[in-house]
N, C-alpha and C positions, 0 to 999 in steps of 0.2 A: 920404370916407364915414366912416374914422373919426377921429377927433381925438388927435393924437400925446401922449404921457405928460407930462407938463410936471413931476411931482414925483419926489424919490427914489422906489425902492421902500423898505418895510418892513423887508424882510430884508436891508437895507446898516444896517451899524452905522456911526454920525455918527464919522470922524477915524481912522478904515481903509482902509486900502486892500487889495484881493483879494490883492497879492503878501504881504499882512501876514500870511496863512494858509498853515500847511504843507497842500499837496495831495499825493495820490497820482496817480500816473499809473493809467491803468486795467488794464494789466499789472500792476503792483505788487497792486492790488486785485482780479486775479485769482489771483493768488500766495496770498493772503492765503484767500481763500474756499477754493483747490483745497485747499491745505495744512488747512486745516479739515477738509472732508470727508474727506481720505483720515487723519486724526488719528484722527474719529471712527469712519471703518474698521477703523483699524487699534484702538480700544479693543473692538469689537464682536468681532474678529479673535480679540484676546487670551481673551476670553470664554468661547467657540466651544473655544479652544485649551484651557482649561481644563476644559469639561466634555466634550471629545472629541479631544484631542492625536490629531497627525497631522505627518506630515514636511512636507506641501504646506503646511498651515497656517503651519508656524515657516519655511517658507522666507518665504510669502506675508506674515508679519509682520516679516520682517527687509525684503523688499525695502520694504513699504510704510513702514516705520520709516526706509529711507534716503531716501525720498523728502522725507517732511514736514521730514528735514533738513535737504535741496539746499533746498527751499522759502522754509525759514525760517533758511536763512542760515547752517546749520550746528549751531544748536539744535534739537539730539534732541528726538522728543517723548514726554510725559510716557505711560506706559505702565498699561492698568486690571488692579486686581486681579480676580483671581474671586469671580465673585457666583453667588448660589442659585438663580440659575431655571433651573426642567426644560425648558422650552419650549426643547430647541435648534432646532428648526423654524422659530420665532419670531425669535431669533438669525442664521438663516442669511436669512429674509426682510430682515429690518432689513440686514442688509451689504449683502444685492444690491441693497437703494434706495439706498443710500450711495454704495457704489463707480458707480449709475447715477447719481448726482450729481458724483459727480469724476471720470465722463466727460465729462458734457456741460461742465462749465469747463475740464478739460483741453483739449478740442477748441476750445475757443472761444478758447484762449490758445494753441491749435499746439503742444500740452506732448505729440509724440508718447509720449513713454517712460510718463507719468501715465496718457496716454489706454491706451495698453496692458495695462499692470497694472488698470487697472479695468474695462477690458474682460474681462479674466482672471478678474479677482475677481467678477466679476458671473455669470459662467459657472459657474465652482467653484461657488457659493451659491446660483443655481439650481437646481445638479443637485443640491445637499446638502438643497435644503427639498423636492423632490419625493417624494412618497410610493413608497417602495420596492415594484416589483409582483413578484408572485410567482412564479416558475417554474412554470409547468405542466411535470407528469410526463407 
């Protein structure tokens, strides 16, 4: 029914060959992606720390800081400064997408200790962006 390919494809370059290319494994390229997101956690993290320091925060940014370094191989990651925005509500949403981002890589790479912590972290930052209800007298 159909007619088998008889030419190269396109995307082979003429006088290569495929071992001629460094590949990743896809472990390795989940390393790469979880260590991303829990990075960019961990700058959101520092943020947060800055307009609302807390004990739980500076532990939750030391573990996640040892993490992206098991990741990346032992290089620490770069750390953000404080910035101006009032919206820490805003701050505490943007984490909990995050750390729900490097769970679902963690889990998909069996990273129980990552998957952990961002489970963690996504809890903390849920309850941090809900609106505080008031005690009834």
């Amino acid at each position: 029914m159909y007619e088998p390919i008889r030419t190269k494809s396109v995307h082979t370059m003429a006088g290569t060959a495929p071992s001629d290319f460094p590949h990743r494994s896809r472990e390795e390229e989940l390393d790469i992606q979880l260590a991303g997101h829990l990075a960019a956690l961990l700058a959101v993290t520092d943020e947060i720390r800055a307009l609302a320091p807390s004990a739980d925060l500076d532990t939750a940014a030391e573990r996640l800081a040892a993490q992206v370094a098991r990741l990346r191989g032992g290089v620490p990651p770069v750390r953000a400064a404080a910035t101006d925005e009032p919206h820490i509500a805003a701050l505490h949403q943007r984490a909990h997408a995050l750390a729900g981002r490097a769970l679902v890589v963690a889990a998909s790479r069996a990273d129980t200790a990552a998957a952990i912590l961002a489970a963690e972290r996504m809890d903390a930052h849920v309850s941090a962006a809900e609106p505080r209800e008031l005690a009834s007298h």
